[in-house]
C-alpha positions as CSV (number, residue, x, y, z in Angstrom):
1,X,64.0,1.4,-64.6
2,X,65.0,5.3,-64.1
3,X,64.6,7.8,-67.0
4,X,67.1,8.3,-69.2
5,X,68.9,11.2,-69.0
6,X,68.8,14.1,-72.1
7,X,72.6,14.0,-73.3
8,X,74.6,17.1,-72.4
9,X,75.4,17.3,-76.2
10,X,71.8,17.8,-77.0
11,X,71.7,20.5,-74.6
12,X,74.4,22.1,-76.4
13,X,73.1,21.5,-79.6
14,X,69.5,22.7,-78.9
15,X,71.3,26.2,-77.8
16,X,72.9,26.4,-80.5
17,X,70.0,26.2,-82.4
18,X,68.2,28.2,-80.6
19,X,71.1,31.1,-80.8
20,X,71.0,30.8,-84.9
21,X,67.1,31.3,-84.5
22,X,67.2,34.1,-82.0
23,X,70.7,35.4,-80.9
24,X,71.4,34.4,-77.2
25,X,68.7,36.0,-75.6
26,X,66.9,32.8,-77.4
27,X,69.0,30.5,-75.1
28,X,66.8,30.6,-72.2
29,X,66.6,27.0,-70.0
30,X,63.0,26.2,-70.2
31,X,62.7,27.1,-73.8
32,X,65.3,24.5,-74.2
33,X,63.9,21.9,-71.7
34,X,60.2,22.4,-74.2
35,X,62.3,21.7,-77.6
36,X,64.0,19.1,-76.2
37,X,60.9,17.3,-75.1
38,X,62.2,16.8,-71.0
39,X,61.8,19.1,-68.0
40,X,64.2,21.4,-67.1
41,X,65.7,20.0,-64.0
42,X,68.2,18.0,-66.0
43,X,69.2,20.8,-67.7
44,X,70.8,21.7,-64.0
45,X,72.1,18.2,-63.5
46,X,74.9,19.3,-66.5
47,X,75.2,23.2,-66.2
48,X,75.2,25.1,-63.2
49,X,73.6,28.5,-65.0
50,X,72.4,29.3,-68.3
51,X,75.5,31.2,-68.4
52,X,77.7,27.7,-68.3
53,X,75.9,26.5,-70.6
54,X,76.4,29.7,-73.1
55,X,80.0,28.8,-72.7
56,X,80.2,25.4,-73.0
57,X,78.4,26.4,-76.7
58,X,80.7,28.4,-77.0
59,X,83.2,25.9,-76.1
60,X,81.8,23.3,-78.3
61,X,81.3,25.6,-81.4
62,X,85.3,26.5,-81.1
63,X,85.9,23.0,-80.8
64,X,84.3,21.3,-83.6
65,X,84.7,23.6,-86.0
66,X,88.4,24.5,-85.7
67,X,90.4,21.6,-84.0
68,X,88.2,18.9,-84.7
69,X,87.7,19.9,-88.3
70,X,91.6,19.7,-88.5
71,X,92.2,16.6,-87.3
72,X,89.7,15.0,-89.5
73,X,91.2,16.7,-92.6
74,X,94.9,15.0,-91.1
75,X,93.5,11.4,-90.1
76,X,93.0,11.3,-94.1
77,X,96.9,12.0,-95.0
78,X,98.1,12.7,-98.4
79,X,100.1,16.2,-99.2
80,X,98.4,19.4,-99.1
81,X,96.4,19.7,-102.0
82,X,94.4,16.5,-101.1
83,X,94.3,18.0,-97.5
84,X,92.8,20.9,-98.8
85,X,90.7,19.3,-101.0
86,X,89.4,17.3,-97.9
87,X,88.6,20.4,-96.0
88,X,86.6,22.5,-98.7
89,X,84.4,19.3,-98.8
90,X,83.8,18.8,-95.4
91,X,83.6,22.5,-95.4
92,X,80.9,22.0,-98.1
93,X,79.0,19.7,-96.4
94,X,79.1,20.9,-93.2
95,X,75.5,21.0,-91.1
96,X,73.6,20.5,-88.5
97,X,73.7,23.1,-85.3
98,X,77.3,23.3,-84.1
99,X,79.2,22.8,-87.7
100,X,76.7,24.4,-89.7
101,X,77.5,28.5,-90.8
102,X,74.0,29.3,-88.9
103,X,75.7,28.8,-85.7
104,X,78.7,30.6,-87.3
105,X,76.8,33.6,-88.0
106,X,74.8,33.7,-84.9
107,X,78.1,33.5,-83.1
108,X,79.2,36.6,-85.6
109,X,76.4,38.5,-84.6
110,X,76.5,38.1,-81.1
111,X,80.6,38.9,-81.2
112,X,79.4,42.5,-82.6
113,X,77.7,42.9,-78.6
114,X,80.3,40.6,-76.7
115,X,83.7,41.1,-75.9
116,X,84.2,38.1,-74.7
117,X,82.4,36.1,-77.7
118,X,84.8,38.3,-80.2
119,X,87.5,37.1,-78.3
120,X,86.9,33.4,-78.9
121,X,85.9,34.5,-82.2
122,X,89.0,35.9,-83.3
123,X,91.1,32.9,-81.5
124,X,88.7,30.7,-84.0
125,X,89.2,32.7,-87.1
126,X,92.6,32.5,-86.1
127,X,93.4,29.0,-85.4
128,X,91.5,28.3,-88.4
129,X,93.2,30.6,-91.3
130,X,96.7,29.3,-89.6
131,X,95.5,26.2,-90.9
132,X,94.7,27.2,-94.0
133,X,98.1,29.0,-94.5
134,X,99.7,26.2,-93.8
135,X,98.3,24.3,-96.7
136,X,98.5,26.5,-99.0
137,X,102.1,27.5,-98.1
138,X,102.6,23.8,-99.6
139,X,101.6,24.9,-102.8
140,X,102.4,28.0,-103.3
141,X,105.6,30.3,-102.3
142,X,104.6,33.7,-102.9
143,X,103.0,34.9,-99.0
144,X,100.6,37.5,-100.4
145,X,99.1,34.5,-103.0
146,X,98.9,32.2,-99.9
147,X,96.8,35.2,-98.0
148,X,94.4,35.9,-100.9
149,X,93.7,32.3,-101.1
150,X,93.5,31.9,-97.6
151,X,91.2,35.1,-97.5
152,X,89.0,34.2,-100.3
153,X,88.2,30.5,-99.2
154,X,87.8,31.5,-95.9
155,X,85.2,34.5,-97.3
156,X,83.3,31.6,-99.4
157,X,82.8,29.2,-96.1
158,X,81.7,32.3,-94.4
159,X,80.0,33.7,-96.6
160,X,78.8,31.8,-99.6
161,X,74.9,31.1,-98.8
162,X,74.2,35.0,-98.9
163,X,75.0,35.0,-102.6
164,X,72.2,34.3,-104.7
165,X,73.3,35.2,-108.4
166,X,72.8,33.2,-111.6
167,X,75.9,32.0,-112.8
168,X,75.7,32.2,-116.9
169,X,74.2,29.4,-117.6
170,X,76.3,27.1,-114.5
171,X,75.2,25.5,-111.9
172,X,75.9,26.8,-108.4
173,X,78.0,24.0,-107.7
174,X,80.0,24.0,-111.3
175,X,81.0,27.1,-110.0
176,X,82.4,26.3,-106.6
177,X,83.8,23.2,-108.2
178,X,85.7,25.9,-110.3
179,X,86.8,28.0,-107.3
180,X,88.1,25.2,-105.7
181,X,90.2,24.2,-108.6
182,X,91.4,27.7,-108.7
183,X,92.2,28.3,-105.3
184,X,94.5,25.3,-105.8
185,X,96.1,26.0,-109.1
């Protein structure tokens, strides 16, 4: 029997990994090969460079966290509120190294040094407050209340886990429970 052969996913996902741990320069082949347990020369059987592979993250990351995000919230129907309800808590719940916010951030960080990476950054952010708008145009008609809340929940994904604040006596998640019921009053 031949070896099995490391996924191409798990490639991706071990970059991405490694990019929330150490920025790209931390995306470096046999690095990869070591975490992943394999040698390196399947790592060349998927991606022709470490450079195809950066994109392909890249790729992935924009993927899974815009497009594929949205059609999950869809697939689940109902009108906008439930829809919106379904994307804070897969929002809320989102992990692991390509949905998580580390690989968000990392890909934030490296956008400050990359034109091209704030490129597909902004498409993301983009594609993914158009979204938004068009939820909470369904609930609400004045344009500058749909982009606050559009703004705000989008700040609270992005930036929620650097906030480390008691909350008078609530728990962290009473509190986002409340946010959410606000952002959709």
């Amino acid at each position: 029997m031949g070896a099995t052969r490391t996924p191409r996913a798990k490639w991706i996902e071990e970059g991405l990994r490694a990019l929330a741990a150490g920025g790209p320069e931390a995306v470096r082949v046999e690095a990869l090969a070591q975490a992943l347990g394999v040698s390196k020369g399947g790592f060349y059987g998927y991606f022709g460079s470490r450079g195809a592979l950066l994109a392909e993250m890249l790729d992935t990351w924009e993927h899974e966290v815009a497009e594929a995000v949205i059609e999950q919230v869809e697939s689940g129907g109902g009108d906008a509120r439930a829809r919106l309800e379904r994307l804070f808590a897969i929002a809320s719940t989102a992990d692991g190294p390509v949905r998580g916010t580390t690989a968000d951030l990392a890909i934030r960080d490296w956008a400050r040094r990359d034109e091209d990476v704030a490129r597909r950054l902004r498409r993301t952010d983009n594609r993914r407050m158009e979204y938004l708008r068009s939820l909470f145009r369904a609930i609400c008609t004045d344009e500058d209340d749909v982009e606050v809340r559009c703004l705000l929940a989008y700040s609270l994904r992005i930036g929620e886990h650097f906030i480390h604040v008691d909350h008078g006596g609530r728990t962290h998640a009473e509190v986002m429970e409340l946010t959410r019921n606000w952002l959709l009053r």
